[in-house]
Structure formats: C-alpha cells, structure tokens
N, C-alpha and C positions, 0 to 999 in steps of 0.2 A: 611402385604401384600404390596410388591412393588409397586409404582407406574407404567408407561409405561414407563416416563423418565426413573428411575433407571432400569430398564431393559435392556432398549436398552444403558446403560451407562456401566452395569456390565458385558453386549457381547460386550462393546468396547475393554475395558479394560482387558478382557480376551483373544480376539484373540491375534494371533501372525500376525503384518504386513508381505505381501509379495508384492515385486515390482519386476515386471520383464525389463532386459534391453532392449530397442530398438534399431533399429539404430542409432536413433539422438545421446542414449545416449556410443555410442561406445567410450573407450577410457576417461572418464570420471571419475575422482577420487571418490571413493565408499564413501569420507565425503563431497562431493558436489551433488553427484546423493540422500543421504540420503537426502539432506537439502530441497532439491527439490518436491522428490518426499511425505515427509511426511511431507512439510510446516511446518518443523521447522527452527533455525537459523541454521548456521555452527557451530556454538560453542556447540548446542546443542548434533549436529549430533555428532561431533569429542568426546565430554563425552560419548555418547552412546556409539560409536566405543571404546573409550577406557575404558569402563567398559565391555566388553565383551557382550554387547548385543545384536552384530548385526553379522551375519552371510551371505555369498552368498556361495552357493549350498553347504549349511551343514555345512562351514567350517567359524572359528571366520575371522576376515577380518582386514586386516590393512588399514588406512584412505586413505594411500597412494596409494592403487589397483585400479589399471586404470580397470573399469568395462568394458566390453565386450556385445553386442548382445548376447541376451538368457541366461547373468547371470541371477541367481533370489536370490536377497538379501533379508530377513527374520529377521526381529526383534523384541524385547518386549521393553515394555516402565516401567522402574524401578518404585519398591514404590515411588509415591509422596513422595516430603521434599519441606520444606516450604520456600518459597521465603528470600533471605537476601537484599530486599528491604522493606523501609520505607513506612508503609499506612500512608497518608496527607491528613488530612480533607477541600479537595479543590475541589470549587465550579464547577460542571458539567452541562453541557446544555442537559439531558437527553430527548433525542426526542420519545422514546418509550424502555420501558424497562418489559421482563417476567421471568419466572425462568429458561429459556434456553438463551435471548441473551439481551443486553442492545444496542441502537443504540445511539449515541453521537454525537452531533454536536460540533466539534473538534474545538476553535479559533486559531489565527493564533498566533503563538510564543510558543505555548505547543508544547515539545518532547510530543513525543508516549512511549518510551520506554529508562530508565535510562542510559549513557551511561560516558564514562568519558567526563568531562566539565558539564554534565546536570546528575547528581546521584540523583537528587530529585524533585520536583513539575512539576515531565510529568502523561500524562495521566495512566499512569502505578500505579504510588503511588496513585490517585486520586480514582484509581477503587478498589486498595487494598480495601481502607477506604472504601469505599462504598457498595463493598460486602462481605467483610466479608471472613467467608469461602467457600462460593459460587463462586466457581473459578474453573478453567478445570484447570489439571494436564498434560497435553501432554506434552512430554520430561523429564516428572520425576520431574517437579517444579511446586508447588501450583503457578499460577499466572493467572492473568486474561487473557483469549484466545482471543489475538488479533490476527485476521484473514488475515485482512491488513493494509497497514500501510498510512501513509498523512505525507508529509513532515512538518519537523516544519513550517515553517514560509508560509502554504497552511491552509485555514481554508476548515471546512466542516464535512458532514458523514462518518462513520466508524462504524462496525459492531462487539461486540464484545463479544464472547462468553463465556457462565459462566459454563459449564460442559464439559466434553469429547465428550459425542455421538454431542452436536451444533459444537464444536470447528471440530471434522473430517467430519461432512456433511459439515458444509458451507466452509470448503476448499477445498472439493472436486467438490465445486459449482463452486468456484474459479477457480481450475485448468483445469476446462472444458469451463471457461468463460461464465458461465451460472449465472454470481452475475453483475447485469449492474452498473456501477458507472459513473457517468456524470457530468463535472465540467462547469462552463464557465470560461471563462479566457479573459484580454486583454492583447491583443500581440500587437509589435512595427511593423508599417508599416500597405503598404493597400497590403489586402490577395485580389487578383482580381477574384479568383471563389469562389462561393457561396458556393461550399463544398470539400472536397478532404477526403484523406485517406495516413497517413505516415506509411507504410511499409518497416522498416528500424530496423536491429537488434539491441540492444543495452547490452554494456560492461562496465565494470571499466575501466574508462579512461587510457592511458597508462602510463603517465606522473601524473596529479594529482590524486592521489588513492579515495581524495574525491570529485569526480566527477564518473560521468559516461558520455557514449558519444558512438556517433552510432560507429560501429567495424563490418567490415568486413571482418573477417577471416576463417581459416581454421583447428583452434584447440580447437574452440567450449567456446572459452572465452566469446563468446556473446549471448544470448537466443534472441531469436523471440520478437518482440514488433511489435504492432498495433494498432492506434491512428487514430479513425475517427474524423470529424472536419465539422460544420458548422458555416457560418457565420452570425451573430448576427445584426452586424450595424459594419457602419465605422465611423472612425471621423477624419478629418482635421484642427489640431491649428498650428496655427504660424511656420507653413512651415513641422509641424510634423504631421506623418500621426499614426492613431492605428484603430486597430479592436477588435472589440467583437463576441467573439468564443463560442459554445456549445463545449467541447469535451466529446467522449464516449470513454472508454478506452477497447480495444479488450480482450489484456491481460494487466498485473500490471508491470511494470519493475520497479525498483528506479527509482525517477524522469524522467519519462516517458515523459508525456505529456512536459515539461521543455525543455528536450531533445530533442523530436520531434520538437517541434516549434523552437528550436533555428538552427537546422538541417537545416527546409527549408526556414531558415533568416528572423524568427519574434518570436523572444524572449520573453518572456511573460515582461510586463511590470513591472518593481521593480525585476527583477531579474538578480540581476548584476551577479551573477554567470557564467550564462551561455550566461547574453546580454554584460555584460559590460557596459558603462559609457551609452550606445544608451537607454538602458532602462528606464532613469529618464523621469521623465515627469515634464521639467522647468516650463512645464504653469502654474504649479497646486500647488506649492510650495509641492516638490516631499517628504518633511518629512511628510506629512500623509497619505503615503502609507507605511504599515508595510509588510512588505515582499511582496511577487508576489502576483498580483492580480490573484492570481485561487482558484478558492471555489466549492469544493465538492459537488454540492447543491442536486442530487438526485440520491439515491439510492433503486434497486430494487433486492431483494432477493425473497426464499422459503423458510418458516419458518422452522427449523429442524426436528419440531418437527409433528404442524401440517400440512404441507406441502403447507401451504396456500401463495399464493403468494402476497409480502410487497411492495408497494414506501412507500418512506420515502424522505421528503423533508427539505429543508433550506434554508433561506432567505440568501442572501449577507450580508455578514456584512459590518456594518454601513462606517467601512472607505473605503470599495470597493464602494458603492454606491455613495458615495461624488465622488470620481474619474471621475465615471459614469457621473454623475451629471455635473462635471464641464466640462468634455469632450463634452457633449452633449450642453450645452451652448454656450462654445467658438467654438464650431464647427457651430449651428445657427447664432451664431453672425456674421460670416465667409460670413452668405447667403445673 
C-alpha cells in the first residue's frame, strides 16, 4: 500500500508539464522561458531541450525559439541518474527536518550549489551525505531540491526539499510569492524613513557578468524584483553613519536585496561588491565581519504535504551580533 507521499510523487512524475506563454513572456528564448517557468537551472533546461524532451504546440523545439504569446511548451522530465557530485560528511545547522523538506540554517561562507572554484564542501555535498537517497529528481538528477538559493557569503534559512511532489509545490509557492523569506541586514548610511519599498527590475550586469544590477530595458533581459524594507535602528560612529534593516523579499532575484540597497546608495555593510571600499566599517576592526552583514533569519512557508502553515526562525550569527554590538556602543558613547 502506497503512502499519500508516494502518491502524490508517482502523479508527479507521471504528468507531462504544460506552460503557456504570456505577454511578458513574448520573444523569450524557449531555454530561458523553461528555466523559469519549471525552477530549474539553464543548464538543466538546455539538456532537456537537447535530449528531445520538451516540445511547444507538439512540435520538438530548439533552445534558441524565441517563444511567443499563446505558445504552449510541454515536457517530461527523463529517468533519474545519479548526481556526479561528492556526499561530505559536513556538519549542518538543521532547524527542522521530515520526510518531504529539511529546513537549514545556512552559515556564511558555504556555497549552496558546486560550482567551478567551489566543487566540493557546499551545502549540496553536505545534504548528499545526509540524505541519502532521499532526494527529489527534478531535471533528471538525483540531487537534493533546493528550492532557493542564499548567497555564499549571506548566512541564514533555506528550504529544501527531499522528493518531487515538496520540490514542485514549494516552488510553485515560490513563484506566486506566496514562501515569505525575511532577512535583516546593515547598510552604509542613514536611511531617513522608517520604511520604503525598491521597485526596481533587476539583470546580469552588462559589463561584469558576475554581478547583477538594476536594468532598464526593453528586451526582457531583466525580470521584476521587489524588496520591502524597514528600519531597525540607526547608528552614528566617528563621522560614519549605518542602519539596521528588516528586509522582505517580494520576489527572489540573484542578489536581490545586495542590489536593491546599493541602487538606492546603502550598500549592505561588508559588501565590497556592490559598496566598494564605503562598506568597511574602520571602527570595528572590519576583519570580523565575514562577508555582508544579511542573515536570513525568518522564514515562513505551507508545508507540502500537510498543508500546515511553518515560521521558521534564526538567530544572527555570532560575528553579525558583535558588529551590532559594537555599533550600538560607539554610537551611545557618541551621546
């Protein structure tokens, strides 16, 4: 006798996906409308494409067909095969874990996902090891369903799913915005209202490909992003100003929140990336800040399975706290 999981996992795995085109997505390459619309990579999308398994209105599709309004592209997802990454028996902050998702409280300096320069101790290998073969298959590869992703060097929550039926509800939770993720962050300078909202599209930058960065065009290179924002506290040292931020993120862009805040000229702190040299913080002897001060700290989903709705929380880690700490000091001392 099946379970309910396996039920609902073997009507996963048996439909055929259908995505129809809209307007936005007019003119849209058919290996980037896949990627999108079935939360997988590109890379995944362009092997489906090129193993023949994706079709728009019947017909097999080349990666390079600029989709159209009222295409409707159709695909199956090949037998699993097994990941040719390395399980590493490395230590996880598991915040709540069932046989549909495991939640993780991510640190800061772990990849998410193997890449060249980082092929091994990201949280990808880590979950290998830990689950086993309990792992969702979406895209045709045993690997652990990660849903979303957290920049390396951003500590915090992350939801991540261990079968097919968790892995396509909670990214369809996703793509409705319907999965709240909340970080705090401190940014460079004084934000002088108490709350706002960055409404601003964001792209691959045009010049450094690793970056992204707000784009304003008209050939659809940049998707929708929305970053609300309250503020926390301020603080004033030695002629330097910073703020402490709640942000909610609308939708997920790559470096999102990074992006936004540096957009409207308050770069998260430690994050030379997108602040440059403005980001250190001299007061504090700025080597015990390991990457940007933004921590994931609460997340709230519906469980896949039982439908129950989840927060899930996280402390600041310990060297965001010192920061805190010493900001909040040299700032009283100020008074």
């Amino acid at each position: 006798m099946k379970s309910e999981n396996e039920k609902i996992k073997s009507a996963v795995l048996s439909e055929k996906h259908r995505y129809e085109a809209k307007d936005e997505d007019d003119c849209i390459r058919a290996d980037v409308f896949l990627a999108r619309y079935a939360d997988i990579s590109r890379s995944a999308s362009e092997k489906l494409i090129l193993g023949g398994s994706v079709f728009v209105n019947g017909n097999e599709v080349n990666k390079k067909y600029k989709m159209q309004c009222g295409d409707v592209l159709t695909f199956e997802f090949p037998s699993v095969q097994s990941l040719d990454t390395a399980a590493q028996d490395i230590s996880l902050d598991i915040v709540y874990e069932d046989e549909d998702i495991i939640v993780v409280n991510k640190s800061s300096g772990m990849v998410v996902h193997p890449a060249p320069g980082n092929e091994d101790s990201t949280l990808v290998n880590a979950l290998l090891y830990h689950c086993g073969e309990s792992l969702s298959g979406i895209g045709g590869v045993r690997r652990p369903g990660i849903v979303h992703r957290i920049d390396k060097d951003t500590s915090g929550l992350l939801v991540v799913a261990k079968n097919d039926a968790a892995h396509i509800f909670l990214s369809a939770m996703l793509s409705k915005h319907d999965i709240s993720r909340i970080y705090t962050a401190i940014v460079c300078g004084n934000i002088k209202e108490d709350s706002g909202t960055v409404d601003e599209p964001i792209g691959r930058h045009p010049i450094d490909r690793k970056k992204m960065a707000v784009i304003h065009d008209s050939d659809k290179k940049s998707r929708e992003a929305i970053t609300h924002y309250n503020v926390i506290a301020r603080y004033r040292v030695n002629g330097q100003s910073f703020t402490a931020v709640r942000c909610e993120l609308e939708t997920g862009r790559t470096h999102q929140i990074r992006v936004h805040m540096a957009y409207i000229g308050h770069p998260i702190l430690g994050d030379s990336v997108y602040g440059g040299d403005r980001t250190k913080f001299e007061a504090c002897n700025h080597d015990i800040i390991h990457g940007q001060c933004l921590h994931a700290g609460e997340l709230r989903l519906v469980h896949p399975t039982t439908k129950k709705s989840m927060v899930f929380c996280a402390d600041l880690p310990p060297d965001f706290k010192m920061v805190i700490e010493k900001l909040e000091n040299a700032t009283n001392a100020l008074k």
